[in-house]
Structures are given as C-alpha cells and as structure tokens.
C-alpha positions as CSV (number, residue, x, y, z in Angstrom):
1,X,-18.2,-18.2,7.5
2,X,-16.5,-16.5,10.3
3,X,-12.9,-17.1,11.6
4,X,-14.5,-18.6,14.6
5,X,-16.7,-21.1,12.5
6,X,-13.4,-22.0,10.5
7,X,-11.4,-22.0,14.0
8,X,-14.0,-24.8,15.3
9,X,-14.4,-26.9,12.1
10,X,-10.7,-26.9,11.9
11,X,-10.4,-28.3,16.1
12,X,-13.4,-30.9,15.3
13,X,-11.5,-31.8,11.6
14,X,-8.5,-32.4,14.1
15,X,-10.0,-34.3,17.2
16,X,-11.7,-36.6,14.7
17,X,-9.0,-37.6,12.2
18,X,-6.9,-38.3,15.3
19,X,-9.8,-40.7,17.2
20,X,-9.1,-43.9,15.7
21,X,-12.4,-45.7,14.3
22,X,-14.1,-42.1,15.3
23,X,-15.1,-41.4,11.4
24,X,-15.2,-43.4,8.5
25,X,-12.9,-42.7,5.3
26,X,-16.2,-41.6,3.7
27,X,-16.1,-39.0,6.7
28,X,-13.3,-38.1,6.6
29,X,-13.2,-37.9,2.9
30,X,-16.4,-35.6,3.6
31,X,-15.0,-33.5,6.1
32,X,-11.8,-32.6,4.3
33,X,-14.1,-32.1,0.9
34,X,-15.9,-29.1,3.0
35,X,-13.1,-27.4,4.6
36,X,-11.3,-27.4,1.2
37,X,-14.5,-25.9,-0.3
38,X,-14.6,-23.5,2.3
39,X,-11.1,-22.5,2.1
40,X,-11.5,-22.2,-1.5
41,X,-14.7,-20.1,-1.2
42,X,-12.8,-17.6,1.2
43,X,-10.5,-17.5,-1.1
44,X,-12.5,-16.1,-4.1
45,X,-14.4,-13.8,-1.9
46,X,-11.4,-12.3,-1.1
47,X,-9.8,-12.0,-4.2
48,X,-13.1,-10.4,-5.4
49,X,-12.8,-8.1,-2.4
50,X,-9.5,-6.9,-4.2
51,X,-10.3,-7.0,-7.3
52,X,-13.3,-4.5,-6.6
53,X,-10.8,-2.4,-4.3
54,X,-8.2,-2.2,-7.1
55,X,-10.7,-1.0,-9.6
56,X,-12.5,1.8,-6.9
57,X,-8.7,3.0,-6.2
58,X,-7.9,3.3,-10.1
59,X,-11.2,5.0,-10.7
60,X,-10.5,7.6,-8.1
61,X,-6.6,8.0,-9.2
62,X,-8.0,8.7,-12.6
63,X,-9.9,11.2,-11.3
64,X,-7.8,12.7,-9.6
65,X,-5.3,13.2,-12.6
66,X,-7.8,14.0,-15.0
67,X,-8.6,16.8,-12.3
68,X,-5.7,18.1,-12.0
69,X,-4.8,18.3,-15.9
70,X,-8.3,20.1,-15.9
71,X,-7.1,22.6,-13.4
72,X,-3.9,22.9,-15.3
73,X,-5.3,23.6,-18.7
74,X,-7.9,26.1,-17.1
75,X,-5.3,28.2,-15.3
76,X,-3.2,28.3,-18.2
77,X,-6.1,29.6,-20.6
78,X,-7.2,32.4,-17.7
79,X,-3.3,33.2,-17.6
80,X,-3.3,34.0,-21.4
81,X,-6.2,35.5,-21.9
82,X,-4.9,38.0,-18.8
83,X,-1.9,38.4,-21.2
84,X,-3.7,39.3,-24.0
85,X,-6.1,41.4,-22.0
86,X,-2.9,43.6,-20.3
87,X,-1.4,43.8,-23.9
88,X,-4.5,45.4,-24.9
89,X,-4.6,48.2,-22.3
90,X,-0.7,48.9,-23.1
C-alpha cells in the first residue's frame, strides 16, 4: 500500500473514531484490526527488504575478498617463479 493509501486510511481512522455514534465498536474494532495488519505487513516487507540487501552486500564483500586473496596468491607465485627463473640465468 502506498504512503498515500496509509496517509488517507489513517485521516478516515481519525475523523471516525472522533464522530461520536459515526462507527460502531465492531467498526472501530475492524478498522483498527486493518491498519494494525497493514502496519504489520509493512513491516515484514521491509524487514525482508533488508534481510535480502544484507545478504546481496555479504555476497559481494565475499567476493571481493576472496578476489583479492586470489590476486595476492597469483602475484606472489608469478614473483617466485621470476626468482627462480633470474637465479637460473645467473
């Protein structure tokens, strides 16, 4: 639901609750079941939102590391190798 939905459900929760005899208490009760809902369904999607975030940005970090220890282990096997090569021609 957008912020405007949950910015108009909100007004309407208010104006009614403050009409006296506007809404029953089974309204009422109703209306302040949904908004809860709602609220809590935001919620969750946004915590899901984060979790998934968290994860991608852990994935990539892990890259990343496991990129650079690649690079590092390379470059140190080309250095010796040069070593032994140059001892070689001495």
């Amino acid at each position: 639901m957008c912020s405007k939905c949950y910015a108009q459900g909100w007004s309407a929760l208010i104006l009614h609750s403050g009409l006296p005899g506007a809404m029953t208490s089974q309204e009422e009760a109703s209306s302040f079941r949904r908004f809860f809902q709602y609220v809590e369904d935001s919620g969750l999607r946004t915590y899901d939102g984060l979790v998934i975030q968290n994860a991608s940005d852990i994935a990539r970090e892990s890259d990343r590391i496991r990129n650079q220890t690649n690079w590092t282990y390379l470059q140190e096997k080309h250095q010796k190798k040069r070593r032994q090569e140059e001892a070689i021609k001495r």
